[in-house]
Backbone bond lengths (Angstrom), bond angles and torsions (degrees), N, CA, C in turn:
res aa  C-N    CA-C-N  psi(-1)  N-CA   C-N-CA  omega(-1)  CA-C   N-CA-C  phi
1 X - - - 1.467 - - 1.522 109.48 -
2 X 1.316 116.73 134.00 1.603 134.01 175.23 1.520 108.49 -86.59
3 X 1.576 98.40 120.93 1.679 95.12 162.47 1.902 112.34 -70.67
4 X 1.303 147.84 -21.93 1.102 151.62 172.19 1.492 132.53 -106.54
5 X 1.136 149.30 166.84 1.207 152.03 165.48 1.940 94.05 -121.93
6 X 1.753 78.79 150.05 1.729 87.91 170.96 1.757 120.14 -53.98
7 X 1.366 121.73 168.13 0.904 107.43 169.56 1.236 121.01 -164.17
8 X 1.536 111.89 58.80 1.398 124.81 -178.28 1.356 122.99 -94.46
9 X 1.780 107.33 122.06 1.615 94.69 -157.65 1.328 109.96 -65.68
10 X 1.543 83.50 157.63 1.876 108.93 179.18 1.415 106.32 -135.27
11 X 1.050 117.49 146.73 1.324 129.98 163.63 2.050 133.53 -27.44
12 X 0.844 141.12 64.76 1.233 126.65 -175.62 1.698 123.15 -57.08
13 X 1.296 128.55 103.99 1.363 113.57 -175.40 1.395 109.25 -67.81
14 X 1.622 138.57 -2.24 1.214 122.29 171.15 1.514 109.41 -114.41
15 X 1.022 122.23 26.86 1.412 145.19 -170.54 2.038 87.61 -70.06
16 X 1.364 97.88 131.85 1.820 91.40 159.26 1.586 111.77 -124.44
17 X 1.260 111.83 166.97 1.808 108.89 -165.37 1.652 100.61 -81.96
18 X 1.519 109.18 136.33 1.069 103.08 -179.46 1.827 125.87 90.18
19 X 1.049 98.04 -1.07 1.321 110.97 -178.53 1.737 108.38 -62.85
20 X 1.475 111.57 -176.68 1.481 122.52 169.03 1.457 95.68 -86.91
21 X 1.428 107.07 -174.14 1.518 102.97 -173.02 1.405 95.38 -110.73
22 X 1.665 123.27 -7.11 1.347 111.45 -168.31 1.513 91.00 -160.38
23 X 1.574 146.51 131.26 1.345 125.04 168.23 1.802 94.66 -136.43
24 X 1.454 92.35 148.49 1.499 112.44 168.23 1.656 99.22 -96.40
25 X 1.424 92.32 140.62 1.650 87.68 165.08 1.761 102.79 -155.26
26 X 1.557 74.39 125.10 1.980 85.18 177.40 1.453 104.87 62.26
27 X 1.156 142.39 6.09 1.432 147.38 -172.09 1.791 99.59 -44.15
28 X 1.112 111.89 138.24 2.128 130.70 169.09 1.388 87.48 -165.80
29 X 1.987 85.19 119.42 1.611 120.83 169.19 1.797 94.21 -105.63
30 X 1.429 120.62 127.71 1.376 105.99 151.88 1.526 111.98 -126.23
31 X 1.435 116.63 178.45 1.503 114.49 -169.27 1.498 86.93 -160.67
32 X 1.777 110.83 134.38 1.334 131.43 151.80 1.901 87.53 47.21
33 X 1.318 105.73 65.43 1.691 104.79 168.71 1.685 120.88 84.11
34 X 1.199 101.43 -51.89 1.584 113.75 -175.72 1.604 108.53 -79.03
35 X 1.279 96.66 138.59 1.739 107.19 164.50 1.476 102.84 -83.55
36 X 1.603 106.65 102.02 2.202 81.56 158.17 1.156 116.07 -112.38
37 X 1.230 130.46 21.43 1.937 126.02 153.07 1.307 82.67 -134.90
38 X 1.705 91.16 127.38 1.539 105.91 -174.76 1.784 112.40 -136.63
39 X 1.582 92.15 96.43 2.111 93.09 -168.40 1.394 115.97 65.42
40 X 1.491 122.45 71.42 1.229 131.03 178.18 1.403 96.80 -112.55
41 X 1.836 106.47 141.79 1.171 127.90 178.24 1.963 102.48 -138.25
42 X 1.653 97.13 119.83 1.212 90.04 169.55 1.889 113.26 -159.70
43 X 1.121 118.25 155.40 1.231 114.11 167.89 1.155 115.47 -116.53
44 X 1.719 123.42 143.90 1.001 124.75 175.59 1.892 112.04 -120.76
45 X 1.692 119.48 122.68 1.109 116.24 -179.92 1.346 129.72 -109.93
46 X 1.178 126.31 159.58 1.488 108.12 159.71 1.367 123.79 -32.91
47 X 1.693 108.94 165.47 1.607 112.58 -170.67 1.572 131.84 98.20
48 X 1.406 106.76 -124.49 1.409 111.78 -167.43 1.856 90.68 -67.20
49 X 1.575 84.78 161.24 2.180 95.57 161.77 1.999 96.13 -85.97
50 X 1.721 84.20 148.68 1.039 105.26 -177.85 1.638 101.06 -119.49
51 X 1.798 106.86 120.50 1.296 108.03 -173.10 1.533 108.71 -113.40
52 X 0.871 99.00 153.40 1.980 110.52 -173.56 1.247 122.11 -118.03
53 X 1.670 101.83 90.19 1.502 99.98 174.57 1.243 158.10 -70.47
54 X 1.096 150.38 159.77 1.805 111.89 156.30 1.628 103.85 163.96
55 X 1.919 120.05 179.26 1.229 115.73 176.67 1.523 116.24 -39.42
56 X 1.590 123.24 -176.13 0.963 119.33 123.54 1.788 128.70 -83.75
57 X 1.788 102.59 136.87 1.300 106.94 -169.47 1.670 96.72 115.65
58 X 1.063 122.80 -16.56 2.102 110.87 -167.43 1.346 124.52 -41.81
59 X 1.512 89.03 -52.47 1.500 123.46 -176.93 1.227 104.54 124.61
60 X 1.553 138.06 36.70 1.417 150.07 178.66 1.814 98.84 -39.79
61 X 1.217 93.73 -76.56 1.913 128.91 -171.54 0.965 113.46 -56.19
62 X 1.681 129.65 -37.80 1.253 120.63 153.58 1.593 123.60 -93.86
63 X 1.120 109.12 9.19 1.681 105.69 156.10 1.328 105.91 -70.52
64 X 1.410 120.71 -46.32 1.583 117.73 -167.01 1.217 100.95 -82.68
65 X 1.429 149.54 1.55 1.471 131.43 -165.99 1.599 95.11 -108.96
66 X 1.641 113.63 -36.10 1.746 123.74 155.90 1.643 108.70 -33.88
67 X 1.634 109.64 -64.95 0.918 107.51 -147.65 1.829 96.48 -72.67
68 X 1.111 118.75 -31.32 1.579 103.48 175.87 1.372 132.42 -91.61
69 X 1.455 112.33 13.62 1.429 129.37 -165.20 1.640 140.65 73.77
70 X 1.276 95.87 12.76 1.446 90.24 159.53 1.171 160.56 -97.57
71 X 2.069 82.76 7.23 1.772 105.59 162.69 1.980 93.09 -136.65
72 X 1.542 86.28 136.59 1.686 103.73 179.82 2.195 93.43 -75.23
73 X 1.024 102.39 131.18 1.544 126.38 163.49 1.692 100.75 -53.14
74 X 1.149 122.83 160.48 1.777 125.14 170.67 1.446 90.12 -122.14
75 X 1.611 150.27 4.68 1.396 133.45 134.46 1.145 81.70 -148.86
76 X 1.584 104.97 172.14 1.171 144.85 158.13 1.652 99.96 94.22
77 X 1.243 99.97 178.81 1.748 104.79 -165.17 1.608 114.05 -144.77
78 X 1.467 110.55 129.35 1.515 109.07 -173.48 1.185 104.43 -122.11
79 X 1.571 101.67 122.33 1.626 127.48 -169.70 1.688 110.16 -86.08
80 X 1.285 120.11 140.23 1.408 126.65 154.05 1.258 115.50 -93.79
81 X 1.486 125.07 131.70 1.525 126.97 177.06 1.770 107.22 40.95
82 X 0.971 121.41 33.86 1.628 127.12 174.46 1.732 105.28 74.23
83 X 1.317 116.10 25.64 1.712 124.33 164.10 1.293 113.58 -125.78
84 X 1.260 124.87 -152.43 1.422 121.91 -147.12 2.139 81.79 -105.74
85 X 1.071 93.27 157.58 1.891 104.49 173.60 1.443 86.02 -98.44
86 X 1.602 141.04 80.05 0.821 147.46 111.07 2.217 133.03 -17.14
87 X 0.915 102.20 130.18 1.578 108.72 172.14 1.720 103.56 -29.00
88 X 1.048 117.57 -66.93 1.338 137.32 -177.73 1.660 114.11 -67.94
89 X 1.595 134.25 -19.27 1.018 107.67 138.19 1.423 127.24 -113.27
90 X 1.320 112.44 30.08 1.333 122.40 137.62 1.495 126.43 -52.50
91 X 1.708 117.28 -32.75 1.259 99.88 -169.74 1.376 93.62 -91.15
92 X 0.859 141.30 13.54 1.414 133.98 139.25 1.671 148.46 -60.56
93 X 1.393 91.62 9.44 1.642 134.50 177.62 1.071 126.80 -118.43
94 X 1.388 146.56 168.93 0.831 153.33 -122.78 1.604 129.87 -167.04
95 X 1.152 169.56 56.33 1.751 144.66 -123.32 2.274 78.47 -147.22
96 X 1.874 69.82 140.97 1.508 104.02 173.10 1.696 103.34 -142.28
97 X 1.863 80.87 115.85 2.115 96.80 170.64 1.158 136.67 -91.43
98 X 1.284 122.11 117.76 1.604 120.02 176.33 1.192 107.22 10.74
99 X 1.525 94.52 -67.66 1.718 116.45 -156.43 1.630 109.64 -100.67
100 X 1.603 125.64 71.27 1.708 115.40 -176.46 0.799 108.00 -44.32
101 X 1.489 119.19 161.73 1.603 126.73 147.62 1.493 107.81 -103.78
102 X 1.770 107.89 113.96 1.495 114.91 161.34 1.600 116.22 -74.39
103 X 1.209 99.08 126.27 1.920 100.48 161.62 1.426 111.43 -74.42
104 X 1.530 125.12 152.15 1.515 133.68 -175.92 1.702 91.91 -78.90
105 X 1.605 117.44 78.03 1.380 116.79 135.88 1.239 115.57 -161.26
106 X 1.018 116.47 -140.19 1.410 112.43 -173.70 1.376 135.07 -73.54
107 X 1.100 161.93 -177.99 1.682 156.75 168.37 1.473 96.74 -62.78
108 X 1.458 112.73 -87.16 1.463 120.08 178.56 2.020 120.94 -22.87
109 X 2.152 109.17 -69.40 0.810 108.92 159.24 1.622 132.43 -43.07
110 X 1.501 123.11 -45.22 1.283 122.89 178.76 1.964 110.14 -50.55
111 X 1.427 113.12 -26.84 1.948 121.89 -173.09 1.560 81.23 -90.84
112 X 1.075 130.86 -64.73 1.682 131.89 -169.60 1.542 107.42 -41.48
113 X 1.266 126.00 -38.35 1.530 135.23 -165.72 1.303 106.73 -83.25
114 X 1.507 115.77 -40.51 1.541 113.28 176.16 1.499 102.74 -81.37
115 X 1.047 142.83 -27.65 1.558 128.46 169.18 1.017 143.50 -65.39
116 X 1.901 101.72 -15.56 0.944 151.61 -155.08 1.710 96.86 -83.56
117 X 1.836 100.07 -55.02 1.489 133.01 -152.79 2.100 94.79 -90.34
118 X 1.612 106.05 -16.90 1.203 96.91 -176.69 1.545 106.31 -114.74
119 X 0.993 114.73 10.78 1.326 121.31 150.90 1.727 112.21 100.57
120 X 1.708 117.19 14.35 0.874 117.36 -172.89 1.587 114.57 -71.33
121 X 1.491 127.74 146.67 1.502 123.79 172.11 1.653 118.83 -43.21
122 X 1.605 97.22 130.46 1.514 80.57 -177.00 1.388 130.86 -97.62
123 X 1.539 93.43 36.28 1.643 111.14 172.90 1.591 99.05 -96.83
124 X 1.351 131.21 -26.21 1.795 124.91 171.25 1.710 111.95 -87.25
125 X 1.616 116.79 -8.15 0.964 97.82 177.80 1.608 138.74 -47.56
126 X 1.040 86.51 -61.19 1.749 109.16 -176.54 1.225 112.13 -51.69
127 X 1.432 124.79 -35.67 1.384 138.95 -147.08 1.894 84.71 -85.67
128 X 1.548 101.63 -47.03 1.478 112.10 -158.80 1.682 104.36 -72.76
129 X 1.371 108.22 -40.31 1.400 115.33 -168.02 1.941 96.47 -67.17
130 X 1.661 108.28 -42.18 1.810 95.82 -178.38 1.587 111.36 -63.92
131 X 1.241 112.00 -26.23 1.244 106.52 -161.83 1.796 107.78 -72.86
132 X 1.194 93.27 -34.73 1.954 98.15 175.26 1.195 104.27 -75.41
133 X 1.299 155.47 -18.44 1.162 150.63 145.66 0.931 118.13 -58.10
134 X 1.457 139.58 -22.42 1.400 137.44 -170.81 1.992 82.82 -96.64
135 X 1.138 143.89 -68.88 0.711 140.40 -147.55 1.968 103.23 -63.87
136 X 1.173 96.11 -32.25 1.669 110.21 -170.17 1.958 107.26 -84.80
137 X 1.763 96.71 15.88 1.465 86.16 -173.57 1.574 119.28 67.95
138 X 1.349 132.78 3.68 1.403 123.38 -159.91 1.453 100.95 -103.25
139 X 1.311 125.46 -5.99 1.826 111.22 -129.78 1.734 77.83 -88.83
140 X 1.447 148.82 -3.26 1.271 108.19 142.69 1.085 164.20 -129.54
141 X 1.559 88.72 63.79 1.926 141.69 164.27 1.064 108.76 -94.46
142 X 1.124 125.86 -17.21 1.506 125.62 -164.29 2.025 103.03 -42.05
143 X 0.997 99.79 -66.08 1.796 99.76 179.35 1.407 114.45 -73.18
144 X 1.606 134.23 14.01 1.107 140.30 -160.01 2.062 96.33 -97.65
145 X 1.303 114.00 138.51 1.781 112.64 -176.59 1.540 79.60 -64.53
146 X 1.562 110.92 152.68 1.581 146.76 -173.18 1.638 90.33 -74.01
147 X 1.660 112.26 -59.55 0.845 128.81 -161.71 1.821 130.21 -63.82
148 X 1.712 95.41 -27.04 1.887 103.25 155.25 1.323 118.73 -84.85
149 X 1.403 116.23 6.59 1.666 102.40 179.54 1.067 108.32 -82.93
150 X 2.006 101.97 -178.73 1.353 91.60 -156.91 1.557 100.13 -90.93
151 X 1.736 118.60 -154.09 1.881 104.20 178.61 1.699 79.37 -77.43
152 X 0.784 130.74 -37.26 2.041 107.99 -149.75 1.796 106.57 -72.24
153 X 1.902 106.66 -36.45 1.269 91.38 150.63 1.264 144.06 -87.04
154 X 1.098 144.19 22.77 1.668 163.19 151.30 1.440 103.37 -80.09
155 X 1.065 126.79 -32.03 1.547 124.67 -174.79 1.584 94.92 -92.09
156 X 1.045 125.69 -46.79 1.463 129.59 163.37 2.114 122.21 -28.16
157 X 2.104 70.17 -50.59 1.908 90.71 -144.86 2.289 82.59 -66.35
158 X 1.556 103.73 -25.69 1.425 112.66 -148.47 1.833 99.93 -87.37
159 X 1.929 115.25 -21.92 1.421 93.97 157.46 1.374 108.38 -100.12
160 X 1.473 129.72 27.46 1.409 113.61 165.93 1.500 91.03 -97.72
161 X 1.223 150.30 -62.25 1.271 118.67 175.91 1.734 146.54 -45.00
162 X 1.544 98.90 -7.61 1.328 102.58 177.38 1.436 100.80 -101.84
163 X 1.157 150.33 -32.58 1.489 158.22 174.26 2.085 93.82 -58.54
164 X 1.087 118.71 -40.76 1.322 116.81 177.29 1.409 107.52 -72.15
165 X 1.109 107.76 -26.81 1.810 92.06 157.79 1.123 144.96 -103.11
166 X 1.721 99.23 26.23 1.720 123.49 137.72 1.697 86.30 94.21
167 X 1.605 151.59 24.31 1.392 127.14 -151.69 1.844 98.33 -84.21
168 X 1.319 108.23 177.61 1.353 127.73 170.62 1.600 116.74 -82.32
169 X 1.255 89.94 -40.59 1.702 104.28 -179.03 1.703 122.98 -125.59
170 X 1.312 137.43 156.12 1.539 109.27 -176.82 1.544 86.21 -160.13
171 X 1.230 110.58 123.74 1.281 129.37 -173.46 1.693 105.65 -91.12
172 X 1.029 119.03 132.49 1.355 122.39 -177.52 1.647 118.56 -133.69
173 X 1.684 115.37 110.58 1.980 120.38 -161.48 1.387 71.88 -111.87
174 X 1.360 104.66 104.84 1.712 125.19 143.70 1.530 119.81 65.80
175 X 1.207 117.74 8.78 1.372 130.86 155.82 1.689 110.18 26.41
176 X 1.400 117.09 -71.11 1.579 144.60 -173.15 0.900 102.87 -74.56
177 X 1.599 133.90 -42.07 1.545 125.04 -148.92 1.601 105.04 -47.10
178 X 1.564 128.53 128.72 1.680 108.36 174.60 0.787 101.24 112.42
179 X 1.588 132.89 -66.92 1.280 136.72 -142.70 1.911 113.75 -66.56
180 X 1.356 120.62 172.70 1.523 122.25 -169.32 1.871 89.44 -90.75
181 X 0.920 127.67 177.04 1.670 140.76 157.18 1.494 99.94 -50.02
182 X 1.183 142.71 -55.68 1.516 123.15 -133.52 2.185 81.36 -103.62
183 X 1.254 96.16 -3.03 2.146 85.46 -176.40 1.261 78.77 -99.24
184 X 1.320 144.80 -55.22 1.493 133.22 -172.80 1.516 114.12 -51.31
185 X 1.033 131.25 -28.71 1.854 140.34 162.69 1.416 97.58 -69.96
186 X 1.080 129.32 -82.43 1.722 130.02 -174.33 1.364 97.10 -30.01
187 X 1.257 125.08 -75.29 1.626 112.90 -165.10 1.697 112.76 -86.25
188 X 0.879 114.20 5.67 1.797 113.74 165.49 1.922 97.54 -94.09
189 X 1.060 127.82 -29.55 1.572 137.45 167.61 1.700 101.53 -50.90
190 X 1.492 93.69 -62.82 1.924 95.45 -179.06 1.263 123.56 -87.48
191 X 1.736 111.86 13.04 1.000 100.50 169.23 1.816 107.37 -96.87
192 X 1.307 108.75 -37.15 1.757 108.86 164.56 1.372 127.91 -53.55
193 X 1.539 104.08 -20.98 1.745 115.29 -175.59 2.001 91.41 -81.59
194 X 1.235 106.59 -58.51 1.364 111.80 167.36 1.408 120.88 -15.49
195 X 1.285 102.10 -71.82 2.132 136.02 -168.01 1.593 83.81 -62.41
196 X 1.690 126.83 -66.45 1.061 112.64 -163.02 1.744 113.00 -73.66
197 X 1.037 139.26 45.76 1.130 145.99 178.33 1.492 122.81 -127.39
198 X 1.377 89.92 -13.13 1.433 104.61 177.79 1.871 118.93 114.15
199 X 1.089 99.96 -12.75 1.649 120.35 -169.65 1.431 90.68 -71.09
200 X 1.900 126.02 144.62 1.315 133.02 171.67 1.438 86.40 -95.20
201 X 1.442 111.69 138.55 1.618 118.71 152.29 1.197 116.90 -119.97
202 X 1.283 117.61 137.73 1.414 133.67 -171.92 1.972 89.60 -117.71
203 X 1.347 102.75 105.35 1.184 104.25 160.69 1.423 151.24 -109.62
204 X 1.672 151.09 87.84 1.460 142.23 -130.96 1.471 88.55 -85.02
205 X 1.527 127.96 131.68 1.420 131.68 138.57 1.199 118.06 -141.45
206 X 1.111 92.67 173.18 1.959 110.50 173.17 0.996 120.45 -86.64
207 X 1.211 121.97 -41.57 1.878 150.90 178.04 1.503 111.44 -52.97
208 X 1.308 97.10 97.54 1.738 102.35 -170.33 1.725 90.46 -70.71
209 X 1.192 121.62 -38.31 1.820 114.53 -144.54 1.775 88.00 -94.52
210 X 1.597 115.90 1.89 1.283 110.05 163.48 1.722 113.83 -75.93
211 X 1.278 90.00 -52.32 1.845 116.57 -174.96 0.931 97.68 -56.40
212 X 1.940 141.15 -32.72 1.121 134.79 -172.08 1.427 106.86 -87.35
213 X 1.553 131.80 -29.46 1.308 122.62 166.03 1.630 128.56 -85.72
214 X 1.205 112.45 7.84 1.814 127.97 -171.50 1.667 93.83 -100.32
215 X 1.487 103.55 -47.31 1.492 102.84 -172.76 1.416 134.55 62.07
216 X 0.866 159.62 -141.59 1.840 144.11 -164.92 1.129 116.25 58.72
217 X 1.333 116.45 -137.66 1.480 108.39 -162.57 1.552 99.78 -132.36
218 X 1.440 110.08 154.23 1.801 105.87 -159.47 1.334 96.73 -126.74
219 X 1.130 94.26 154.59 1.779 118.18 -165.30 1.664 101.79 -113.42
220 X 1.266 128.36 86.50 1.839 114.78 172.15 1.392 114.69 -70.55
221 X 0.755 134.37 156.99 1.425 147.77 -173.66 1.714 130.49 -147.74
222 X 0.776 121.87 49.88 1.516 139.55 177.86 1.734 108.84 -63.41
223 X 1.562 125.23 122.58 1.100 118.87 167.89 1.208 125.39 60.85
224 X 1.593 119.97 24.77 1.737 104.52 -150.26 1.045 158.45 98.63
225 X 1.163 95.45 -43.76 1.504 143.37 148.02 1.294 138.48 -43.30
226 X 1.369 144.57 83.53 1.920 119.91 148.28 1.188 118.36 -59.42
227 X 1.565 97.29 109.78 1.544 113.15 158.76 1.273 106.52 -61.24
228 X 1.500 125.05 -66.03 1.586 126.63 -166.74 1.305 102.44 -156.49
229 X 1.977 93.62 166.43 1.653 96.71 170.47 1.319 84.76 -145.52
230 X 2.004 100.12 178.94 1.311 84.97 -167.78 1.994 78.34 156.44
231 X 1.574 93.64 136.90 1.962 85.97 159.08 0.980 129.59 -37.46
232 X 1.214 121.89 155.78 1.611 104.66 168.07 1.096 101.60 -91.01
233 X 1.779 159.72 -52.56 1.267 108.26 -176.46 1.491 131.83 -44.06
234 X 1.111 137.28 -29.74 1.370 135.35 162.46 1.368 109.88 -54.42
235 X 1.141 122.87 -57.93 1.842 114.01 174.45 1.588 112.37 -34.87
236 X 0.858 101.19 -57.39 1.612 125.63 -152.20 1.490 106.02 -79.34
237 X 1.458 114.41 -34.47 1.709 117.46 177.76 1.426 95.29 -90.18
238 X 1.737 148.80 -11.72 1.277 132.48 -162.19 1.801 100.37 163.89
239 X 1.515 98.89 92.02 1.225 102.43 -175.21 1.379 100.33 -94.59
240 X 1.392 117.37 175.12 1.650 118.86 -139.68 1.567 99.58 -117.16
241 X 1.399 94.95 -49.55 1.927 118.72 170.24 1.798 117.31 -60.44
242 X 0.777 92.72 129.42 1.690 108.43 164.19 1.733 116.58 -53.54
243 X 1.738 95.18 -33.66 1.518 108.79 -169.71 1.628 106.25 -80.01
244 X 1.415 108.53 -36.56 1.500 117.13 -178.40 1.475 116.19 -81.56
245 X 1.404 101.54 -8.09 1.899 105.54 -176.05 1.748 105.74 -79.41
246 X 1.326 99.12 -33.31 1.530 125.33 -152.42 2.018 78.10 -73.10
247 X 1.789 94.11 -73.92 1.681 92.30 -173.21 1.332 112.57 -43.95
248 X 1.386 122.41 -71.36 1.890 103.79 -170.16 1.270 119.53 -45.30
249 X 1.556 127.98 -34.77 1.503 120.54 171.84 1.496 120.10 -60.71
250 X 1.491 111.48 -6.89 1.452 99.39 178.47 1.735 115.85 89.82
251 X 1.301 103.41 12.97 1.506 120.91 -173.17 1.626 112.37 -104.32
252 X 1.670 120.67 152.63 1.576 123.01 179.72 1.736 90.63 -65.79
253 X 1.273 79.44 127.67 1.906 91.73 166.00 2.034 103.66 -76.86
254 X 1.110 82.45 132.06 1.272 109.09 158.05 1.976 139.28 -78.52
């Protein structure tokens, strides 16, 4: 299993000018009886990272697995560039899991294999796979097994392989969770080097004093629910929700 899909732009024929780069609309996920995304409306644009806060239980993780297609919605509809989020502009996306899955070989080979698997020429492979390692701090691991690193490099090794497949957008469920201080800096480092490159990140955490140093604009999520959005300095100096007052104080959400 791949944490990313390719993501070299292509053309959308239902694409409109000016669009968001990604929109939820009216979105309800339910499972075994329960609704847990219940009437979500959101746009996502170029620019700042957009981080997604909230209890555990909101529906953080499956907002982001909606939003990139790997669970169908039971209403509502999520658009790419103002067309359908099609397979195909899916591979124009990106997703990184808590939990990667390393293949039994090397760092380098493990980015080479998925490019491999998305059909890129395999005269840019190599070139593409060092270069995300160089950028991801890895390149000298590059010949190191995927599988003895540590979690902060696997979480590392897992957005240098998805950035090697060039996406527009790259969804990220908890990146840090686990990790020591100095892997939570390394990949909060590549995640701003990321943002400043032009890449949208949509990131799920728990970590308020992360959300408070990534900055952009924050997504709460209570129950299913958007409570609010809004910059985060505005979140963060005077949140609006009852649900978000409760979370930054460190209190059971209600």
């Amino acid at each position: 299993m791949l944490d990313a899909v390719p993501a070299r732009p292509r053309a959308n024929a239902d694409a409109r000018p000016g669009a968001a780069l990604l929109e939820v609309r009216d979105v309800t996920y339910k499972a075994d009886g329960r609704t847990l995304i219940d009437h979500i409306d959101l746009s996502l644009r170029p620019g700042a990272p957009t981080l997604i806060l909230g209890p555990n239980g909101a529906g953080k993780s499956l907002l982001l697995r909606l939003m990139h297609g790997l669970l169908t919605p039971d209403s509502g509809e999520i658009l790419w560039r103002g067309g359908a989020n099609s397979l195909e502009t899916r591979r124009r996306q990106a997703m990184v899991f808590q939990d990667p899955v390393m293949l039994r070989r090397s760092a380098k080979a493990n980015i080479v294999h998925a490019l491999k698997l998305r059909r890129v020429p395999r005269e840019q492979r190599s070139a593409r796979a060092a270069q995300a390692l160089e950028t991801s701090g890895l390149a000298h691991l590059a010949g190191s097994p995927a599988r003895r690193m540590s979690g902060g490099e696997q979480q590392r090794l897992a957005m240098a392989r998805a950035l090697a497949l060039e996406p527009e957008i790259i969804f990220l469920d908890e990146p840090t969770a686990s990790l020591d201080p100095a892997s939570v800096k390394a990949i909060e480092n590549l995640i701003a080097d990321t943002q400043g490159r032009g890449v949208k990140i949509v990131l799920v955490t728990h970590d308020v004093g992360q959300a408070r140093r990534l900055g952009g604009e924050i997504v709460f999520l209570n129950k299913g629910r958007i409570t609010e959005t809004g910059p985060a300095a505005a979140f963060f100096r005077k949140p609006e929700s009852r649900a978000a007052r409760q979370f930054l104080a460190g209190e059971i959400v209600e």
